[in-house]
C-alpha positions in Angstrom: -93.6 55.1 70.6 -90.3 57.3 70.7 -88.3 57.4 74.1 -89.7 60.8 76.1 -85.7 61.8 75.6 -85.5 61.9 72.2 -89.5 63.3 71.5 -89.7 66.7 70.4 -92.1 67.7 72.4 -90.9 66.5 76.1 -88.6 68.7 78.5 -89.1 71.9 76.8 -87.3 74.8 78.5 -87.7 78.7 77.4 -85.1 79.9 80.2 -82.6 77.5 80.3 -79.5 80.1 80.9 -78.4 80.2 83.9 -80.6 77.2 85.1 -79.4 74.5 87.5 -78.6 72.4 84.7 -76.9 75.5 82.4 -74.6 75.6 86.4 -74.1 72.0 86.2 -73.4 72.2 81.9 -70.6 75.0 82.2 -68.8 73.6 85.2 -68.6 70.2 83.6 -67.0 71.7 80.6 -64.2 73.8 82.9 -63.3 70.5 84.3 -63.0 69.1 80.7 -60.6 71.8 80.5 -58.7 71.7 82.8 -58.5 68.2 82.5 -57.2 68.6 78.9 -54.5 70.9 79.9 -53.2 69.3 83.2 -52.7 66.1 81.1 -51.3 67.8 77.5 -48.1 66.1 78.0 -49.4 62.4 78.5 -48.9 59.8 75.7 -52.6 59.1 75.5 -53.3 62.6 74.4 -53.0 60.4 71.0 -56.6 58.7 71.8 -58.0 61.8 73.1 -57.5 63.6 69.6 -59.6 60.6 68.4 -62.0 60.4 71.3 -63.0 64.4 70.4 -63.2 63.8 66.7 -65.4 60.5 67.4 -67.5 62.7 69.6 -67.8 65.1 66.9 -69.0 63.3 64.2 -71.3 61.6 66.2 -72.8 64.5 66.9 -73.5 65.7 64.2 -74.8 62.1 62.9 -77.2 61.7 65.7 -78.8 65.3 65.5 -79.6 64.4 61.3 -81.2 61.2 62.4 -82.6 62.5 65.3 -84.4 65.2 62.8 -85.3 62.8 60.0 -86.6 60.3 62.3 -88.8 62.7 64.1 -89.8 64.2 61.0 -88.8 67.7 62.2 -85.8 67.6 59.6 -86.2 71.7 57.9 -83.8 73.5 55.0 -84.7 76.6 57.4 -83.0 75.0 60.6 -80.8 72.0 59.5 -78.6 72.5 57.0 -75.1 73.3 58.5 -74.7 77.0 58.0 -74.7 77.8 61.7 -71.2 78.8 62.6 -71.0 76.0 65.2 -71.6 73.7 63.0 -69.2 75.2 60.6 -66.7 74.7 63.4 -67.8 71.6 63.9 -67.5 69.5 60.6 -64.2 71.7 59.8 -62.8 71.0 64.0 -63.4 67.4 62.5 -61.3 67.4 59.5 -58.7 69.6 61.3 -57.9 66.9 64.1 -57.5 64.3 61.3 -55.5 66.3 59.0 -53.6 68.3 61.4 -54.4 71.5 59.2 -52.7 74.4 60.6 -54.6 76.5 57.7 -57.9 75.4 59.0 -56.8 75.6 62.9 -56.0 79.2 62.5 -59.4 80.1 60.7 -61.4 78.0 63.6 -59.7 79.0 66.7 -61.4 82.3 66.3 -64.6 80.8 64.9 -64.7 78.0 68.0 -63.5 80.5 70.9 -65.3 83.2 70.2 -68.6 81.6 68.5 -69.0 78.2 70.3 -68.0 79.7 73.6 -70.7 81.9 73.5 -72.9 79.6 72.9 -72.4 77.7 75.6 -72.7 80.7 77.7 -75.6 82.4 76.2 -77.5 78.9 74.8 -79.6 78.8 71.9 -81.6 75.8 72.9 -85.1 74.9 74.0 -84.5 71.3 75.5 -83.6 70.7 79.2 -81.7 67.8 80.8 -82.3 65.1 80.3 -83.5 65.5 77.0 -81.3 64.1 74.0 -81.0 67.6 72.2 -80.0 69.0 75.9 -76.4 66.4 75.8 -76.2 67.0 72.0 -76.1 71.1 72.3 -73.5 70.9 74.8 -71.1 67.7 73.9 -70.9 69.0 71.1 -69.9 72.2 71.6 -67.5 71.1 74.5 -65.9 69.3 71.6 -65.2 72.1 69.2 -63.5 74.4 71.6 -61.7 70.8 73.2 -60.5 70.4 69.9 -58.4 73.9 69.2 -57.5 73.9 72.9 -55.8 70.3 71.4 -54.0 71.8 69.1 -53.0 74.1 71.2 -51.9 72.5 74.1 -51.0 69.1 72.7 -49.5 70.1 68.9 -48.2 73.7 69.7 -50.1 75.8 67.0 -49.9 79.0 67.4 -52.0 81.9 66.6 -50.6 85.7 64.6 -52.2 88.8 63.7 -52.3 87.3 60.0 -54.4 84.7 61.4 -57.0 87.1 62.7 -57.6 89.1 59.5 -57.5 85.4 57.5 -60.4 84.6 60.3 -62.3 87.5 59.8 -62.4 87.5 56.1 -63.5 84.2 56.0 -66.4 84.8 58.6 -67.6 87.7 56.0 -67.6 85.7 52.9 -69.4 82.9 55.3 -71.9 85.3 55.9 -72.8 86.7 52.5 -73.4 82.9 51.4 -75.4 82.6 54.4 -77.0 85.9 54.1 -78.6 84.5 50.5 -79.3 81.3 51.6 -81.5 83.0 54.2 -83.2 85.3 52.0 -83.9 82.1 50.0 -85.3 79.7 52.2 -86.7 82.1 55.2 -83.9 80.6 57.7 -82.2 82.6 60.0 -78.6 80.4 60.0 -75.4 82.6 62.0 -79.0 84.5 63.3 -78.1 87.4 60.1 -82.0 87.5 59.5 -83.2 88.3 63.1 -82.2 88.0 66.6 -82.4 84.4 68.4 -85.3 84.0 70.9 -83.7 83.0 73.4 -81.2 85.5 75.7 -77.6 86.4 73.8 -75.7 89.1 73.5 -77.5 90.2 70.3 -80.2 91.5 72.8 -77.8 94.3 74.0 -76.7 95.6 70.4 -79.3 97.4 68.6 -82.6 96.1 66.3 -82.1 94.6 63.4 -80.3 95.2 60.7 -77.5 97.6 62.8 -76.9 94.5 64.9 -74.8 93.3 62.8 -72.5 96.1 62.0 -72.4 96.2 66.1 -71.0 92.4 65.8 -68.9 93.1 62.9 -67.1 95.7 65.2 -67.1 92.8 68.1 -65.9 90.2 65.7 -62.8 92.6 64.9 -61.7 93.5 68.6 -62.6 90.2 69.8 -60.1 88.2 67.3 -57.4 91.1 67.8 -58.1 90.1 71.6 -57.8 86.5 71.2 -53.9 86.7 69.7 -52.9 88.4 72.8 -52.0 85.4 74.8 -49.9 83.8 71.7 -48.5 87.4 71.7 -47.9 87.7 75.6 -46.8 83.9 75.4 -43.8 84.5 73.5 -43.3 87.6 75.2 -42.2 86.2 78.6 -40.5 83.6 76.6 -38.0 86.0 75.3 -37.7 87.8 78.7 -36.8 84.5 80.0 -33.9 83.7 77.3 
C-alpha cells in the first residue's frame, strides 16, 4: 500500500489559489529570494548553484517515478513539453554549463512562465501531498536559478535577447501545437484553457487566446529588459 502522500487519489484540491497553503507556498519562495540575493556575494554561493541544479533534477526524476509507479504515467500529460519543464531541464544544463545563450532564452521563459505558475497554480494536490512540494520546489528552483545567474554570475539581459526569446517560444509552440493535435494533450495549454484559475480565463475563448498571449508574451519580455536597461542607466549617471 502506497504512502497517502504520494497516492493519487489523496488531498485533492480544486481551489488551491489563494489557499492557506498557496499564502504559506508564495511567502516561502520571497524568502528564498531574498535569501539568494542578500547572500550573492558569499563564497558558498558555489554550493548553492549545485544545491538548485540537485533540486532540479530531482524533481523532475521523482515526478517520472512518481507517474510510472502509480501507473498514471500519460504521452498526453507527461512528456516535457510544458514550458516549465522546458525551463526546467534547460535551467539544469544552464547552471552546469554556464550558457549565457541558454540563460538569455530562459530568463524570459522562467520569469514570465514559471512565475505565473506559481501565482496562478496549475495543480490539483494540496499540502501535504507529494505532487503539492514537487509543483512548487521545483518551480522555486527555475526562477532561483536565473536569479543565480543574475545576481551571482552577472548575466545580463538586451533587447536582442527578448526577440531571440520570443522566437524560440513560437517555434516551441508549433512543435507543441502538433504534438497536441497528435496525441490529444494540451502541453503550454495551446489546445484549451487549463481548469484551474489563470490568466487565460480573462483573455478570450479559444483559439483568439492565444493571439491575446502572443501580444502579452511581446510586452511582457520588452518589460522584463527594463531593469538591465534602467540598471545600467544609473550606473552611467553615477560615473
Amino acid at each position: 500500500m502506497k504512502p497517502f502522500i504520494f497516492n493519487p487519489g489523496e488531498h485533492i484540491e480544486r481551489n488551491l489559489f489563494l489557499s492557506f497553503q498557496h499564502i504559506i507556498a508564495l511567502y516561502l519562495f520571497g524568502c528564498s529570494v531574498v535569501w539568494l540575493y542578500l547572500h550573492r556575494h558569499h563564497s558558498y554561493m558555489k554550493q548553492v548553484r549545485w544545491i538548485i541544479f540537485g533540486i532540479l533534477v530531482l524533481s523532475e526524476i521523482s515526478l517520472i517515478l512518481w507517474s510510472v509507479v502509480t501507473g498514471i504515467w500519460d504521452i498526453r500529460y507527461n512528456l516535457p513539453l510544458h514550458l516549465c519543464t522546458i525551463s526546467l531541464l534547460s535551467s539544469s544544463y544552464m547552471l552546469v554549463t554556464n550558457s549565457y545563450k541558454v540563460f538569455e532564452v530562459i530568463y524570459f521563459f522562467a520569469i514570465g512562465g514559471a512565475f505565473q505558475a506559481i501565482i496562478t497554480p496549475e495543480l490539483f494536490y494540496t499540502f501535504p501531498h507529494f505532487r503539492f512540494f514537487h509543483y512548487f520546489i521545483a518551480h522555486f528552483a527555475i526562477i532561483l536559478a536565473v536569479l543565480y545567474m543574475i545576481w551571482v554570475c552577472k548575466y545580463t539581459i538586451t533587447f536582442r535577447s527578448a526577440v531571440k526569446s520570443f522566437l524560440v517560444l513560437n517555434c516551441i509552440a508549433i512543435f507543441v501545437f502538433f504534438v497536441n493535435i497528435w496525441t490529444g494533450a494540451n502541453y503550454m495549454f495551446l489546445a484549451r484553457k487549463p481548469a484551474t484559475p489563470s490568466i487565460l480565463d480573462w483573455l478570450g475563448p479559444y483559439p483568439w487566446y492565444i493571439l491575446s498571449l502572443e501580444i502579452i508574451a511581446i510586452v511582457l519580455f520588452l518589460l522584463l529588459t527594463v531593469p538591465f536597461y534602467l540598471k545600467d542607466f544609473i550606473s552611467a549617471r553615477k560615473v
